[in-house]
N, C-alpha and C positions, 0 to 999 in steps of 0.2 A: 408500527414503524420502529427500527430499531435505532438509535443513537448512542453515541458516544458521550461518557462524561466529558465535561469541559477541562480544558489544558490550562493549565496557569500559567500566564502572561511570561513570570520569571523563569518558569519552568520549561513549557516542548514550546509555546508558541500559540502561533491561534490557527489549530489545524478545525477543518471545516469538519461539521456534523456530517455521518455518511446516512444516506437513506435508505431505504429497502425498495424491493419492486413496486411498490405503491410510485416512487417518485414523484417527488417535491415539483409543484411547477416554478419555472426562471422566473416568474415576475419579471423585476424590473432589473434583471443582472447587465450588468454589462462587459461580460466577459467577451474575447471571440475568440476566435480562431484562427489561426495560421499556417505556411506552408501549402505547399499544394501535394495533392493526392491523387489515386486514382479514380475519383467518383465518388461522390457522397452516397450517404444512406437512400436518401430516392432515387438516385439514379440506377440504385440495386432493387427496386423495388420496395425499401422501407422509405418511412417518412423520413422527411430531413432532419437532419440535426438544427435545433435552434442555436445563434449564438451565449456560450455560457455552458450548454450542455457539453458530457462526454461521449456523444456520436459526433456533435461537429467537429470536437478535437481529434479525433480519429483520424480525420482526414490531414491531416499537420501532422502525423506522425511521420516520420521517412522510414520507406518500405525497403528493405537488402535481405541477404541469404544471412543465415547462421554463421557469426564465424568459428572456429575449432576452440574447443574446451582448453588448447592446449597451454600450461602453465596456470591456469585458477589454483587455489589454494583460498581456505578463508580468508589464512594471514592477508593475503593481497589488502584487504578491505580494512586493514588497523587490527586493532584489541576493539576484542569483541565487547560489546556494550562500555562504549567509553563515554564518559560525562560529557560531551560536544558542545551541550550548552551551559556548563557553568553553573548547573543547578544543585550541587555535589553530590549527587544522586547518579548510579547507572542507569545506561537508558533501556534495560530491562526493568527495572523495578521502576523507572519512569511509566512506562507503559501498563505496568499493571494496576498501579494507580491510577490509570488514564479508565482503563477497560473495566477492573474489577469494580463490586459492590461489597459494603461489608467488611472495610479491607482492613485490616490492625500489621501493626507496625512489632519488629523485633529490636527497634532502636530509636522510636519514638516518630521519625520523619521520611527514613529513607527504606529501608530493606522490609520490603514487603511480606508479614509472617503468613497470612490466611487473608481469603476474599473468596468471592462466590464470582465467577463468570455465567450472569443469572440466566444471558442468551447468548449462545456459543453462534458466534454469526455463520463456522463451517456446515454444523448439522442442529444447530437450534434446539441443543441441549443443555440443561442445567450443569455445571461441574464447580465442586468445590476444590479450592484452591487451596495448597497447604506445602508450604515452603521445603523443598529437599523428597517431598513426595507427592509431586503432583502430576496431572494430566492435562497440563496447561503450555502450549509453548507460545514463544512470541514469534510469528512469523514474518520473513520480508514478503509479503505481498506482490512485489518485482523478487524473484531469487536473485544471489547474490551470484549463482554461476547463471542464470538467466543474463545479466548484467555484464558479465564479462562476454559473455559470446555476442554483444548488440551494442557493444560501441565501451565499458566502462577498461575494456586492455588497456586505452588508448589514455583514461585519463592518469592527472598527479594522485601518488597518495593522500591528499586531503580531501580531495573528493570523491572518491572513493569511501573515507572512513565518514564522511558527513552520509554518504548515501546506506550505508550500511546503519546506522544509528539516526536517522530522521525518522520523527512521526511520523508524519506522511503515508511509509509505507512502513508503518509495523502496525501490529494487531496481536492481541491476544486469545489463540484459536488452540481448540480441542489437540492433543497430541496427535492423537492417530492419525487425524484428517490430515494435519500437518505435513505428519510426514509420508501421506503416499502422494503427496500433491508433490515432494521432490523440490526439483527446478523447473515444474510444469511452469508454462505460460498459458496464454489463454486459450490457445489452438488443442490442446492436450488435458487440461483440467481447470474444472469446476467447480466450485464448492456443494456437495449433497442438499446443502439448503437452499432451495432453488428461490427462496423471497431475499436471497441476499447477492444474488449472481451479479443485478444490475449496480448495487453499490460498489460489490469486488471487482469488476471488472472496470467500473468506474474511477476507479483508485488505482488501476495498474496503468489506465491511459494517464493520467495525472500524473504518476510518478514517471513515468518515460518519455511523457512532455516537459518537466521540470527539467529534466537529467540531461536530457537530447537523445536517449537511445531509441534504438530505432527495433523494428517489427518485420516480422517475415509476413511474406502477404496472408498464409495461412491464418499468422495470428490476426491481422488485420480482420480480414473477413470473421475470425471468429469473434473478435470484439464488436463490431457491425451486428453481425447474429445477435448478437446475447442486446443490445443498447437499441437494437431498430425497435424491439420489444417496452421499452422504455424512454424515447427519445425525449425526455423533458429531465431525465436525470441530470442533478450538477453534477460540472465534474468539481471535486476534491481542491482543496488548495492549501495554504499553508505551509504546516511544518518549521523545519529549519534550514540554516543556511544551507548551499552548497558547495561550502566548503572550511573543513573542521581543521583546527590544528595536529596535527600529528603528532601523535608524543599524550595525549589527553589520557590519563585514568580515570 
């Protein structure tokens, strides 16, 4: 089962351990769910979602069409990897200290020089990590043009750049996979390592129930698909605020 190193308190928060297709059972969560949907996981034929899992929160997603790409730009979302939480660290090199093993430092605490990402959760390959040439990127999990087109036009820039620099939804994943996954969402791509689908997908409901953005039915049912397979998966929690000050280096 694949995990995450731990977040330090001062540093991203207390973002939840993600699990693999094995799936951790709810015990005694007491998470639920909210909003109404169009039909739960059984009523499709898969088991229900329990409450705390990420197939019941599916259902609390709100379902709308795409809207147009028109005006995205990264700028939209801040300076890219801004310190959000006051740890004087980027929240790049936050992350790779989160994800890598191994990891040495070019400045004693913050800018990460080498580490070893020992299980690449996209294709569950080993890659070493090594500062200014590597095959490492940090990916949004939720894309950040995914994000505009599903409700984040509408918000302030502080939330915006809190959603673009949250744990929550970053990760440490192999370049290539990275980037053919694009601004896929979950109706369009999938991670190649198929023991990590239910965690990945588990992390994108998470991040679009924190946020409020909403899911084209497509993706809906594709999340249902990939979670009926696992219906005891947590979903995700944590992270940080939502919403950063603007102006943050």
């Amino acid at each position: 089962m694949k995990t995450l190193k731990a977040v330090s308190a001062a540093g991203l928060g207390a973002v939840l351990l993600l699990g693999s297709a094995g799936c951790d059972s709810l015990g005694s969560s007491t998470g639920t769910s909210s909003g109404s949907g169009s039909g739960t996981g059984a009523g499709r034929g898969g088991p229900a979602g329990k409450p705390g899992s990420a197939l019941a929160a599916v259902d609390g997603l709100t379902v709308k069409g795409r809207a147009p790409k028109t005006g995205y730009e990264r700028a939209e979302f801040g300076r890219a990897w801004a310190d959000t939480d006051d740890n004087r660290c980027g929240t790049r090199d936050d992350i790779l200290k989160r994800d890598l093993q191994d990891v040495k430092f070019t400045d004693g605490r913050c800018k990460v020089a080498s580490g070893v990402l020992a299980d690449d959760p996209y294709t569950g390959g080993r890659i070493e990590y090594r500062r200014g040439a590597s095959k490492v990127d940090i990916d949004h999990l939720v894309a950040l043009s995914d994000a505009w087109q599903k409700g984040a036009q509408q918000w302030k820039p502080g939330k915006r750049l809190a959603f673009a620099n949250d744990p929550l939804n970053l990760l440490a994943a192999q370049s290539s996979a990275n980037r053919r996954k694009g601004d896929g969402d979950t109706a369009t791509w999938l991670p190649p390592n198929k023991g990590y689908r239910c965690a990945y997908v588990a992390s994108q409901v998470a991040v679009k129930k924190k946020y409020g953005l909403w899911v084209t039915a497509a993706e809906r049912d594709a999340m249902r698909k990939v979670l009926n397979g696992c219906p005891q998966q947590r979903l995700p929690a944590g992270g940080n605020p939502t919403e950063a000050q603007v102006g943050k280096r």
